[in-house]
Rosetta silent file (secondary structure, phi, psi, omega in degrees, C-alpha in Angstrom):
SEQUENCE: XXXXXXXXXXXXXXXXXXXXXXXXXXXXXXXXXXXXXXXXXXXXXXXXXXXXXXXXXXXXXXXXXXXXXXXXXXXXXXXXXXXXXXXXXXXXXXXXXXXXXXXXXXXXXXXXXXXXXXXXXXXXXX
SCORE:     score description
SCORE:     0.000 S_00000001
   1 L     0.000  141.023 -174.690   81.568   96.378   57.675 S_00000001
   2 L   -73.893  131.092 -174.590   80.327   99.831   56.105 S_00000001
   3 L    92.612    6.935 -163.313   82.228   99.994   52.996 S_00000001
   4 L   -72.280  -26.315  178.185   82.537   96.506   52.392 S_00000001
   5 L   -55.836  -26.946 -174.323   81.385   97.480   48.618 S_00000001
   6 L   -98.104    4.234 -175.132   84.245   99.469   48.230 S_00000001
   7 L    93.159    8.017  157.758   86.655   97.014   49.433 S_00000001
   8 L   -27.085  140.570  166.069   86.602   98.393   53.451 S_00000001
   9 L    30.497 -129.980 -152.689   88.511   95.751   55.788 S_00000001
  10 L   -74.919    7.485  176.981   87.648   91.935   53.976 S_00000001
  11 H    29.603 -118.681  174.340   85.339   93.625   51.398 S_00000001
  12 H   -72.706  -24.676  176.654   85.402   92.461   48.394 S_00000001
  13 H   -74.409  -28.529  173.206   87.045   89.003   49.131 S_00000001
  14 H   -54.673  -52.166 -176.298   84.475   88.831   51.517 S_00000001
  15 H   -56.126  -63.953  178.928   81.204   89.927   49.053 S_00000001
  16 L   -42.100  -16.542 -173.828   82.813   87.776   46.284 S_00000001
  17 L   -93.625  -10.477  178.248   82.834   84.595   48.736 S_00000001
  18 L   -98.113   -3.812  170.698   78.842   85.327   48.829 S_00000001
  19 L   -81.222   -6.096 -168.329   78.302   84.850   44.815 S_00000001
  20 L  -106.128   -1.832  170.335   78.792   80.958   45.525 S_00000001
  21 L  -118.267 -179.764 -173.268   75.489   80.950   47.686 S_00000001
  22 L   -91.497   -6.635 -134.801   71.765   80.520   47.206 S_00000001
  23 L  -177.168  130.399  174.117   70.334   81.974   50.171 S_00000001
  24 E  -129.420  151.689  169.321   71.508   84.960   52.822 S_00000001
  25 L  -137.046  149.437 -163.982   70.609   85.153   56.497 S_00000001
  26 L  -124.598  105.405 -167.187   71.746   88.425   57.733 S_00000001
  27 E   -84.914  137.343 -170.613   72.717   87.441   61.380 S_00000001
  28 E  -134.637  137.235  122.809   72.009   90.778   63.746 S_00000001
  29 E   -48.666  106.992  176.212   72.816   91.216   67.350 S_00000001
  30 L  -111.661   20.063 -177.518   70.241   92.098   69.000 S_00000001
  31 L   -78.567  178.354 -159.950   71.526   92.353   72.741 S_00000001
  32 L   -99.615  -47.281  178.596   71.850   95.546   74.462 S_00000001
  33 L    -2.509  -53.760 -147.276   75.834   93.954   75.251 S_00000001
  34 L   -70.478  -30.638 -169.601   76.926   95.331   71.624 S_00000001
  35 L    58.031   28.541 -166.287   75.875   98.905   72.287 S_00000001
  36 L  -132.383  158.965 -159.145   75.191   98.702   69.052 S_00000001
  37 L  -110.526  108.745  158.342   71.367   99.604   67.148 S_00000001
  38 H   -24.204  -64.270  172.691   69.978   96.327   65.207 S_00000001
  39 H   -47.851  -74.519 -174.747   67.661   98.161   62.855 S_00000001
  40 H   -32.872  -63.540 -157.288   71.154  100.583   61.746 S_00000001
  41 H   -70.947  -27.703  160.926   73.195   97.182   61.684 S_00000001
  42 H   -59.588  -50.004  159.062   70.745   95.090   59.134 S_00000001
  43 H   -26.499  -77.812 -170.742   70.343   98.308   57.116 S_00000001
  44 H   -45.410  -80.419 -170.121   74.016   98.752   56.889 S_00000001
  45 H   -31.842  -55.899  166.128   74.783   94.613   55.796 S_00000001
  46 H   -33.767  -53.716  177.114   71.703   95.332   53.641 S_00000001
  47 H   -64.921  -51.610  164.619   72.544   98.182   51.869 S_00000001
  48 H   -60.109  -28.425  169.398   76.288   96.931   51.210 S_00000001
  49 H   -52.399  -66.052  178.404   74.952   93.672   49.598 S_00000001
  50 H   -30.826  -65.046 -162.159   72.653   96.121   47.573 S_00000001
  51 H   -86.585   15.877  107.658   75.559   98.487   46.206 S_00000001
  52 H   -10.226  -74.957  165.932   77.469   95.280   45.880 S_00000001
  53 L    85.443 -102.763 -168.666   75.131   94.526   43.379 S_00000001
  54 L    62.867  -48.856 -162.728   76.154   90.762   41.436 S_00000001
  55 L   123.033   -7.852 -176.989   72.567   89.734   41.498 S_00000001
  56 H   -35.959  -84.560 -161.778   73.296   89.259   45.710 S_00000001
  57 H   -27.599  -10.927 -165.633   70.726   91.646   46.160 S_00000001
  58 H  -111.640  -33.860  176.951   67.957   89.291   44.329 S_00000001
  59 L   -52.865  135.804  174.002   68.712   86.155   46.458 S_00000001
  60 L   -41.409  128.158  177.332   66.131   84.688   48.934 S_00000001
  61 E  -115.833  161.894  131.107   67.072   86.394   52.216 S_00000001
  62 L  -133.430  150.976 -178.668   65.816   85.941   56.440 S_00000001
  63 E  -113.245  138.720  173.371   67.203   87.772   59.046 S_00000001
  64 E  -106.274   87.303  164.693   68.248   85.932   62.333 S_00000001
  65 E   -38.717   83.633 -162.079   68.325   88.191   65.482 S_00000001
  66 E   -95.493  151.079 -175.976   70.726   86.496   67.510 S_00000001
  67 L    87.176   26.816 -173.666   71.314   86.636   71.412 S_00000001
  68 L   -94.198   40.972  176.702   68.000   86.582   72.384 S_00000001
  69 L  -120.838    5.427  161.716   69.066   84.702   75.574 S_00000001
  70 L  -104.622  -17.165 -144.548   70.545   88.343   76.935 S_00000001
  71 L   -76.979  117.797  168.096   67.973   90.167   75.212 S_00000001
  72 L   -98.056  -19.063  177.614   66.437   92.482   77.792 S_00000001
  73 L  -107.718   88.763  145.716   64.819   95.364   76.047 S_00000001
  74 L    -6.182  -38.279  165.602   62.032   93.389   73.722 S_00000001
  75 H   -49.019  -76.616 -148.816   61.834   96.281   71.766 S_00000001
  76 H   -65.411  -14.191  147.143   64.436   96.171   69.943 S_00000001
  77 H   -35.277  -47.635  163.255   64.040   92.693   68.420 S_00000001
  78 H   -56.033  -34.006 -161.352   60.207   94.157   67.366 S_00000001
  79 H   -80.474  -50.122 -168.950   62.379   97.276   65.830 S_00000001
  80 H   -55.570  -67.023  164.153   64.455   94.528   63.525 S_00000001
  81 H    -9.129  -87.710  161.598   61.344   92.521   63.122 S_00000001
  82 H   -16.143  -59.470 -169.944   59.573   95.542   61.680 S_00000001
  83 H   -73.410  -32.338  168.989   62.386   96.410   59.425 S_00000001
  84 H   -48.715  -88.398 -149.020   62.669   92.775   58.246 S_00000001
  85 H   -61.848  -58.099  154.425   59.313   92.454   57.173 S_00000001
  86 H   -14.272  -54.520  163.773   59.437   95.832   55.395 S_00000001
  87 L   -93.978   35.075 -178.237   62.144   94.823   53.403 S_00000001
  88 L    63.643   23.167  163.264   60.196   91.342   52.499 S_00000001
  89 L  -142.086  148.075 -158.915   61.947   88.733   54.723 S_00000001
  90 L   -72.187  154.552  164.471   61.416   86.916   57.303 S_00000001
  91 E  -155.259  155.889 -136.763   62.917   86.651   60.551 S_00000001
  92 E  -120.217  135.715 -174.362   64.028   84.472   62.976 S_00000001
  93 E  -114.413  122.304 -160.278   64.996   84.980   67.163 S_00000001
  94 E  -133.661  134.310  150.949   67.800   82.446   67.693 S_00000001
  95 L  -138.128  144.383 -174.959   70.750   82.666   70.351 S_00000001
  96 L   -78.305  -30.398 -139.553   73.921   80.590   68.855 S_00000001
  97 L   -84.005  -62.005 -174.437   75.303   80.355   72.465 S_00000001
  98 L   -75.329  -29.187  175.806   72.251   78.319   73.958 S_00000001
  99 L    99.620    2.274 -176.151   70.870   76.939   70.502 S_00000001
 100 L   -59.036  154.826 -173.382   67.565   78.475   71.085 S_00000001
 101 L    32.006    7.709  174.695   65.295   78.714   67.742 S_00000001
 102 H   -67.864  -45.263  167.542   68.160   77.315   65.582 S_00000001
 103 H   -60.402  -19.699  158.681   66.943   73.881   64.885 S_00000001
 104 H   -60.666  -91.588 -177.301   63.795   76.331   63.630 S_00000001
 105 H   -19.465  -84.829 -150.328   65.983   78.552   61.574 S_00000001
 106 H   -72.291  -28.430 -176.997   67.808   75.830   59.741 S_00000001
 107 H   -65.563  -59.401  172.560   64.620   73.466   59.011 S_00000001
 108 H   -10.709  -67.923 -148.634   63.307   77.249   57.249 S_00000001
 109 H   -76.071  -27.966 -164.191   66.561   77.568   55.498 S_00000001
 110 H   -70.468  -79.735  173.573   66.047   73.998   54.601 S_00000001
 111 H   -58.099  -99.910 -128.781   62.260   74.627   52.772 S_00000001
 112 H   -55.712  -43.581  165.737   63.539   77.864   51.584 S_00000001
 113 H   -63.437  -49.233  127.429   66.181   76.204   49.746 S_00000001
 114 L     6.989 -108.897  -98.410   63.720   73.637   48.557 S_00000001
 115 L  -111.343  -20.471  172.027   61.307   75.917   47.469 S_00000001
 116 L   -80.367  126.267  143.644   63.618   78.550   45.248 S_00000001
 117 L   -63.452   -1.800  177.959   63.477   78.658   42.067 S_00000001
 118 L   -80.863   93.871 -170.929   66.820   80.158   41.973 S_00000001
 119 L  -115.651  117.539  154.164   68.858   77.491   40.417 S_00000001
 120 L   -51.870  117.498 -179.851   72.422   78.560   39.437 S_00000001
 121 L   -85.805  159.877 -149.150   74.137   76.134   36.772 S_00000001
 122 L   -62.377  170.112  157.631   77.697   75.046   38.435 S_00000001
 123 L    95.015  -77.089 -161.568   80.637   77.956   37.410 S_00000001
 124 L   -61.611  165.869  176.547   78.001   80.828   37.278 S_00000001
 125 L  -121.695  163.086 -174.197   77.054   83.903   39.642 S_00000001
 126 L   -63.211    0.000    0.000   73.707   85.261   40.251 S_00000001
């Protein structure tokens, strides 16, 4: 939600429930369904992590483009894609409903966790 930094709708208990992980996946719709623009909606989640602040913003991140078992305009998955890589993470085309790419996703998530150097001692936040 836009504004989540400032404590918009679950805000801050939400952002504060995100200091206890290692690792973000920024799950995007990328159907046509939503009537909503992918690129705009990763920005937005992005940007509120960012002015969040914590250290969030420094955690290993991939983006999963979900619903790509409706997805009819191709583009816009490329347009995410694009922005994803841009901001240095990777990203992954999954639909939760059918299960497509997930078993992908999560071995990734798997080796990414692995593979950080980000180790938090128990109690602390990033």
């Amino acid at each position: 939600i836009e504004g989540a930094h400032q404590g918009s709708g679950l805000g801050h208990r939400f952002l504060r429930h995100l200091l206890r992980t290692r690792l973000l996946v920024y799950l995007v719709d990328v159907s046509e369904a939503s009537g909503r623009e992918p690129v705009e909606d990763f920005l937005i989640l992005r940007g509120e992590v960012q002015q969040y602040g914590h250290g969030l913003e420094r955690l290993p991140a991939v983006v999963a483009a979900n619903k790509i078992d409706i997805l009819y305009e191709g583009e816009r998955a490329i347009r995410l894609e694009q922005s994803a890589v841009e901001a240095g993470m990777e990203l992954w085309r999954i639909s939760a409903a059918t299960g497509e790419g997930t078993r992908q996703l999560i071995r990734r998530l798997s080796r990414k966790l692995r593979e950080s150097a980000l180790e938090i001692p128990a109690g602390k936040t990033p």
